[in-house]
N, C-alpha and C positions, 0 to 999 in steps of 0.2 A: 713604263710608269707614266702615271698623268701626273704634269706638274701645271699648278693652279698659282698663280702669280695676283693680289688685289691689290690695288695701287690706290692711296686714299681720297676720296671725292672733295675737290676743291669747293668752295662754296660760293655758288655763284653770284657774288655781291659786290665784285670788285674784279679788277688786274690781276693777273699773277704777278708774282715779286722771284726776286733769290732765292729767299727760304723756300717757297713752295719747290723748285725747281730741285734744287738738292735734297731735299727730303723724299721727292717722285724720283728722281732719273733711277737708282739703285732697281726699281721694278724693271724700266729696260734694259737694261744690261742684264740681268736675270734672265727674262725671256728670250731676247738673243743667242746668248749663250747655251740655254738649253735646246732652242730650235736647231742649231749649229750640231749638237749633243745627242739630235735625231728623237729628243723626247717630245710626248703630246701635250702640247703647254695648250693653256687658255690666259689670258693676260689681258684683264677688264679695268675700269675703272668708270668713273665719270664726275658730272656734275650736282651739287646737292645744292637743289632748286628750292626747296621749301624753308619756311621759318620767316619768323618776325623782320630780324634785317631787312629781308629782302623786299616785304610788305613796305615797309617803312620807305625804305628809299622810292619805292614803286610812288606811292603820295605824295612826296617830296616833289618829285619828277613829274608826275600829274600822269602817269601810264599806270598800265597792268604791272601786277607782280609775272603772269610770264613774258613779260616783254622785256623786264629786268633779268631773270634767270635765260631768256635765249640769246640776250645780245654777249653775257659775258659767258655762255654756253660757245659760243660759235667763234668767239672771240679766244678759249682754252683750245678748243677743238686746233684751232689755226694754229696754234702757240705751239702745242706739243707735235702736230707734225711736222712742223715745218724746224721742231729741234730733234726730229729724228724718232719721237716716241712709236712703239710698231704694238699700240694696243690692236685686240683681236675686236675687241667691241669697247669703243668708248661714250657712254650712255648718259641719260639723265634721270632723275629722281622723282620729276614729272612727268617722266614717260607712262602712256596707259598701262604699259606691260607690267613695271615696276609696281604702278599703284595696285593694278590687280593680285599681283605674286603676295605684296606686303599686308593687302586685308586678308588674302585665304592663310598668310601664316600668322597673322594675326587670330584667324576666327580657328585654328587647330591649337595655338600656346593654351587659349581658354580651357580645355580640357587634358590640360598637363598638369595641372597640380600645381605648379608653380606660379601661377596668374591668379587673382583676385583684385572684386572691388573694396574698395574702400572710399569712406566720405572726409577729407580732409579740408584742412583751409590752406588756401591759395592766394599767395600777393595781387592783391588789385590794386589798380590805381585812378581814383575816384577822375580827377582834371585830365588823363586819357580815355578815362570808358573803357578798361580794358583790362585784362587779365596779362599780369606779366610773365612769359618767358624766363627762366632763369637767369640766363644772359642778360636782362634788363632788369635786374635787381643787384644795384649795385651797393657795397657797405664795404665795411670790415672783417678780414677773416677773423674764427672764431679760434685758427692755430696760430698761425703768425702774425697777426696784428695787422696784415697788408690792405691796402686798398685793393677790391676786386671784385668781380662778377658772382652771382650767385649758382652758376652752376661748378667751376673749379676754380681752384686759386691760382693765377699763373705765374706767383713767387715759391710757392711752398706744393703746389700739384694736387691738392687735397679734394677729392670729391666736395660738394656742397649742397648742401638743400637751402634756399634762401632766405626760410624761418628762421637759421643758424647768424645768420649775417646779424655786426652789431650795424647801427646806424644806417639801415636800411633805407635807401633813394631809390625814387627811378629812376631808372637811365634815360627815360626819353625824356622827361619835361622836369625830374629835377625832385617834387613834390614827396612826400612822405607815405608811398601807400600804406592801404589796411591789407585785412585778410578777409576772405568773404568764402565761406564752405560750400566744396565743390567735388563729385563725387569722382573718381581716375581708376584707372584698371593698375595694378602692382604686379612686378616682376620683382617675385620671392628669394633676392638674392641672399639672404639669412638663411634660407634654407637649404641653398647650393651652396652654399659655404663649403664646406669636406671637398665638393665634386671641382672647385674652382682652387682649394687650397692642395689637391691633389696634384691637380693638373700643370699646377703654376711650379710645384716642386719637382716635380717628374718632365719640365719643358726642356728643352736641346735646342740648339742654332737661335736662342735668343740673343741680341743685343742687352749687353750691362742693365743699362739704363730702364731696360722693357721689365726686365728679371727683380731689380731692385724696387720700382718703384708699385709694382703689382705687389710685392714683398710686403710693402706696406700698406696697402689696401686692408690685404689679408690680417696685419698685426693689429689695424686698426678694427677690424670686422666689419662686415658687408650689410651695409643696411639696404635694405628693399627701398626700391626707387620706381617711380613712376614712372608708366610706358602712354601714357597716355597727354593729353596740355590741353588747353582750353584757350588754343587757335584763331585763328581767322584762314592761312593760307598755307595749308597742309593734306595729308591722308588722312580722309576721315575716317573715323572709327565706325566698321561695317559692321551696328546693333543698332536695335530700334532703340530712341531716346537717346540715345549717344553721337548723332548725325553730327553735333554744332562742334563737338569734340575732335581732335586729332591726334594719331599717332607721333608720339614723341620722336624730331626731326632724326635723334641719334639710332634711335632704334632702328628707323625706316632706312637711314643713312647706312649702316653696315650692312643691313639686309640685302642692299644694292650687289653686295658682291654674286649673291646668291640666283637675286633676278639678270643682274648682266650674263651670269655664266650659262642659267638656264638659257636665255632668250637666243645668243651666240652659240649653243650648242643647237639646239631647234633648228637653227637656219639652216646649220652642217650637217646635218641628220646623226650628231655625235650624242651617244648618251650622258644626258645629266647626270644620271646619279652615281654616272660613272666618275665624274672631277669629284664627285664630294665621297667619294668611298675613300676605303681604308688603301688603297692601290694608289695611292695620291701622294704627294708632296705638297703643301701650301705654306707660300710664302705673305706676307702679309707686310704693304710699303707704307712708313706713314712719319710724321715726326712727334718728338716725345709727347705733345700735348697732347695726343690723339691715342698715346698706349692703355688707359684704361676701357678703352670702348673697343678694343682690338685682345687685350690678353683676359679680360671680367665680363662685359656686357657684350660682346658676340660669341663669345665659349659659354654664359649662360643662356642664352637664346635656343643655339645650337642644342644646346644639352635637355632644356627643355622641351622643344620640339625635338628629338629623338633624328636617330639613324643620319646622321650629317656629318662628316670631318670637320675636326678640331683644326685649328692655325697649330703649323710645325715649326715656323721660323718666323719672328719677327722681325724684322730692319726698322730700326724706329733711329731715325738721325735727331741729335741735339739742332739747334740753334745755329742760325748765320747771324751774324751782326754785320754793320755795314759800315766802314770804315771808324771802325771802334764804340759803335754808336748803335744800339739798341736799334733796330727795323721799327718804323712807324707810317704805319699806310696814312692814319689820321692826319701826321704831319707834315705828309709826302714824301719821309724820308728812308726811302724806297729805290731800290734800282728795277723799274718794270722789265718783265719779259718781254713785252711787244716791243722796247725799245733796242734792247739786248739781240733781238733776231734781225733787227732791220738793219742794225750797225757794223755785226760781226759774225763769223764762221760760227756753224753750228757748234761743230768741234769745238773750238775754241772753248765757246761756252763748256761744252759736256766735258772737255778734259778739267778746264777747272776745278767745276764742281765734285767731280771723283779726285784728283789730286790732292784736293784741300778741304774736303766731303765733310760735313762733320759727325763724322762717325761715333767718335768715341768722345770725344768735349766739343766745346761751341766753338768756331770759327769765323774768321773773319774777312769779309768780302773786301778787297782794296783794289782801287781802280790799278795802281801801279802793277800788285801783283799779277792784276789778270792781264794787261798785257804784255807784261814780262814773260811769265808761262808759256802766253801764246809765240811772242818771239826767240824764247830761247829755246824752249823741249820740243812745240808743233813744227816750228818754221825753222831752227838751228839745226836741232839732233833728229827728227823724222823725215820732216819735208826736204830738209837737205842730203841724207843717205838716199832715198826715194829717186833724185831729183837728178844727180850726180851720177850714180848709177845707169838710168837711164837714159839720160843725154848724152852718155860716154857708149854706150850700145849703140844708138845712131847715128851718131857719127863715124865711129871704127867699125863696126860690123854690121852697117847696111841695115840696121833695125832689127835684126834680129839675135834671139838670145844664141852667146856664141857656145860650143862646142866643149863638153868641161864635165866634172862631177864635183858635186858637194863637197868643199872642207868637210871631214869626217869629224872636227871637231864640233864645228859650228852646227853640221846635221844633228848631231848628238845634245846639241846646247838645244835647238829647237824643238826636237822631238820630245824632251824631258820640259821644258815651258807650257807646254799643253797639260800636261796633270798637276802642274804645281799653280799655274795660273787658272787652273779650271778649279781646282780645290778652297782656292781663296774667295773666288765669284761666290761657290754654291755656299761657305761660311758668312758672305756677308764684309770679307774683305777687301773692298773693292781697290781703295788709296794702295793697301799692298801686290795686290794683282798690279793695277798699270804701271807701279814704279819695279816690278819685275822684268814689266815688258821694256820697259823704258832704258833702265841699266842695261839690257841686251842691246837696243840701237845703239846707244850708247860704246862699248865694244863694238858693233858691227861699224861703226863712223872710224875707228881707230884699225878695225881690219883694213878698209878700205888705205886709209894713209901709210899701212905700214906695208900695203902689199906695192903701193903706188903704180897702179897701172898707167899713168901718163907716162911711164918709163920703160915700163915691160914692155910697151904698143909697138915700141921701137925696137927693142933689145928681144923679146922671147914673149913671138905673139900666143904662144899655147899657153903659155903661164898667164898671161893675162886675159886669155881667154876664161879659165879656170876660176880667175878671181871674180870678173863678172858672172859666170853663172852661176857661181855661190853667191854673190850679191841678188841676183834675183830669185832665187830661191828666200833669200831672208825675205827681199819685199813681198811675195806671194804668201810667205806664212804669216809677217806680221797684217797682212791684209786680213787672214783668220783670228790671229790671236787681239786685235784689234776690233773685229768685227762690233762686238757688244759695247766698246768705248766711244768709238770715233766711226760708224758706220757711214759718215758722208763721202771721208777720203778712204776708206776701204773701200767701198764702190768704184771712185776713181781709179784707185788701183787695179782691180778684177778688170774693168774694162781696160786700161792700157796694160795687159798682160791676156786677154781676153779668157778668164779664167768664169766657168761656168758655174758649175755646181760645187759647193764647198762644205766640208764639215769637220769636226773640230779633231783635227788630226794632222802631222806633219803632210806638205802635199808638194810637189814639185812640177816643176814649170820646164817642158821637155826643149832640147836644144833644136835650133832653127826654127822656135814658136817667132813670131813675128808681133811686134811690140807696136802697139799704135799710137797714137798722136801721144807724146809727153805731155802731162797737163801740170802746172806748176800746183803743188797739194794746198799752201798756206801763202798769203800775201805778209808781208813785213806792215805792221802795225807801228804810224807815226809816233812816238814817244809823247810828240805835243798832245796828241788826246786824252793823256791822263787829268794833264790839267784842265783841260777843256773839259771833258767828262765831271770833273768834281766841281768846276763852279758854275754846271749845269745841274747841278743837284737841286 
């Protein structure tokens, strides 16, 4: 089976933050796991280069808008691998490839039946000379009463058209625009109504939050929306007279999944239409803001253009907050990822945000807890069974693993950790997978103490022979069962057990294998950086 992994396109107009990171990781751990699982994954994502923002700040700056979309292009690029992310292609939005994929399926939706022109009126704003963006139409929702943008509401979720908005501003300079009639291509979601209210009832491996809030899309019914915007720094719309126009950045922005996958399979001589067949699994990574463009407006797309797979699983994570306080890039109140990779272990980070993920309600970033985590479960309970373990093998037995067979319990406790941990991954329960694995070191730290080889070494070297090579058998498997979590000290692992090739099955580390240099997995994190940490905020 091909499994299709699309991890959501950050938008390249700023840093990355927390949020983004926890809403993304869940894609890695996915693809990990199933490469491990021997399945043919594609695991894409990238940057979403186009849109007003980024024009904006580009003037601001006095540069090009692509000099803005490649600095914080390369600036993502670094970020995710350098936290372990193992995208197959990680692309941009401006790439020629993209643009070209996005007008031919652009110029084939036109003769779907589903697409039409229409002449509507569009927020202008007379003191910018310019056509607004959604996003730059800011008022009052017309549900809940909130202050908000014209394309959704980010208190109440509510799609929006900006005509809807009471007390209509612009976002850039403040003033009252008008409306000035402007003609757009429509993608007929009224009429895929049944094909999107079927789909939505009949879904599996969704997230709560994906399932409920598409629910109400559906209750509230699907009004046709515009595929098209009246632009400056996007995909133009490939029809005569429609040159000045552009492809709506959300359309082009999901379509990315479709171009990264084809363009990465091209390269591998792997068939395309083989990821989007029915022989597929797709997973789809993003956070709640982003689930109606992921479970409505890319399953209508798909469905209009014909012969494509449908998304099978959604992971859409709630909300981080950051030390009880609502995330705010504007007010810098923010914990950047470039700052987070220069300070601390990868791990570190990625156990975090899986341990305290916010899966299922909003969570809360604290500097306290993330180094507490880091020192009690990475560096207490892992890094020290790891660690102890192996610096008791070279000193007593000459570096290598000694002479022994498996605890037939513990073989038994590991070999069953692999389907119950594997089962949780492929649902999307990531927080329950690693505290699975986690309660297991946990017991394996208490085998160790009760078996106490610093006493056996003396009294009944075979008995303690025995205990260590059950000891490293745990650390070889949890090196597997870890792989998709914590792949920087798994790696460390496989090289100081010199273990090759591995896949997601109990595997055992034969006696008088020869252990190489100990590497210590986790550093102990000063307690004083917490404080230092927050009133560097």
């Amino acid at each position: 089976m091909n499994i299709f992994i699309g991890g959501a396109w950050p938008y390249a107009n700023g840093s990355l933050h927390i949020g983004h990171i926890a809403a993304l990781l869940p894609g890695d751990i996915l693809a990990r796991y199933f490469r491990l699982k021997k399945y043919n994954v594609c695991y894409v994502s990238g940057s979403d280069c186009h849109g007003t923002p980024i024009q904006i700040r580009a003037q601001k700056e006095g540069v090009s808008p692509e000099e803005i979309a490649d600095r914080y292009h390369n600036e993502f690029k670094e970020c995710f691998e350098k936290l372990g992310f193992s995208y197959d292609l990680y692309g941009q939005t401006k790439d020629t490839y993209h643009i070209e994929f996005v007008q031919e399926f652009f110029t084939e939706l036109l003769d779907s039946g589903f697409v039409y022109r229409k002449a509507v009126e569009q927020v202008y704003c007379k003191s910018c000379n310019r056509f607004l963006p959604d996003r730059f139409v800011v008022g009052t929702c017309p549900n809940c009463k909130s202050k908000t943008k014209g394309d959704q509401c980010d208190a109440c979720g509510t799609l929006l058209d900006p005509a809807n908005l009471k007390d209509r501003k612009c976002g850039i300079c403040g003033d009252t625009p008008v409306f000035k009639l402007s003609e757009h291509f429509f993608l007929a979601l009224s009429k895929l109504q049944p094909f999107i209210e079927d789909y939505v009832n009949n879904s599996r491996g969704w997230r709560t939050n994906a399932s409920g809030l598409s629910q109400r899309y559906i209750d509230e019914g699907l009004r046709d929306r515009a595929i098209t915007r009246d632009l400056e720094w996007g995909i133009s719309v490939p029809l005569k007279g429609f040159e000045s126009k552009k492809i709506y950045v959300w359309v082009e922005a999901v379509l990315g999944y479709l171009s990264a996958s084809k363009k990465w399979a091209e390269a591998h001589g792997i068939s395309w239409r083989e990821i989007w067949s029915e022989n597929s699994l797709h997973y789809y990574i993003h956070g709640k803001d982003n689930i109606p463009f992921h479970t409505v407006i890319l399953p209508a797309l798909l469905k209009a253009h014909g012969g494509l797979h449908l998304p099978n699983r959604i992971i859409s994570s709630e909300y981080v907050t950051l030390e009880g306080k609502k995330i705010s890039t504007s007010e810098n109140w923010a914990v950047w990822i470039p700052h987070l990779i220069e300070h601390y272990n990868p791990d570190s980070i990625r156990y975090y945000f899986i341990a305290n993920g916010p899966e299922k309600k909003d969570t809360d970033f604290s500097w306290r807890e993330f180094i507490n985590s880091h020192n009690g479960e990475l560096l207490g309970a892992y890094g020290n069974f790891v660690n102890r373990s192996l610096v008791f093998i070279q000193k007593f037995f000459e570096g290598k693993v000694p002479k022994g067979e498996c605890n037939p319990n513990i073989k038994e406790s590991l070999e069953n950790l692999y389907p119950s941990v594997g089962s949780l991954i492929e649902q999307g329960d990531f927080k329950d997978a690693t505290e699975k694995v986690f309660s297991f070191i946990r017991s394996a730290n208490k085998y160790f103490d009760e078996e106490q080889p610093w006493i056996t070494i003396k009294e009944n070297t075979e008995k303690c022979g025995q205990t260590l090579f059950t000891c490293v058998q745990i650390i070889a498997n949890l090196s597997i069962l870890l792989e998709p979590f914590l792949p920087f000290s798994s790696s460390k692992i496989r090289s100081m057990l010199h273990l090759k090739s591995t896949e997601w099955k109990y595997t055992e580390v034969p006696a008088d294998q020869g252990i190489g240099e100990v590497n210590i997995l986790f550093e102990r994190i000063d307690k004083k950086r917490i404080q230092e940490e927050i009133e560097n905020m």
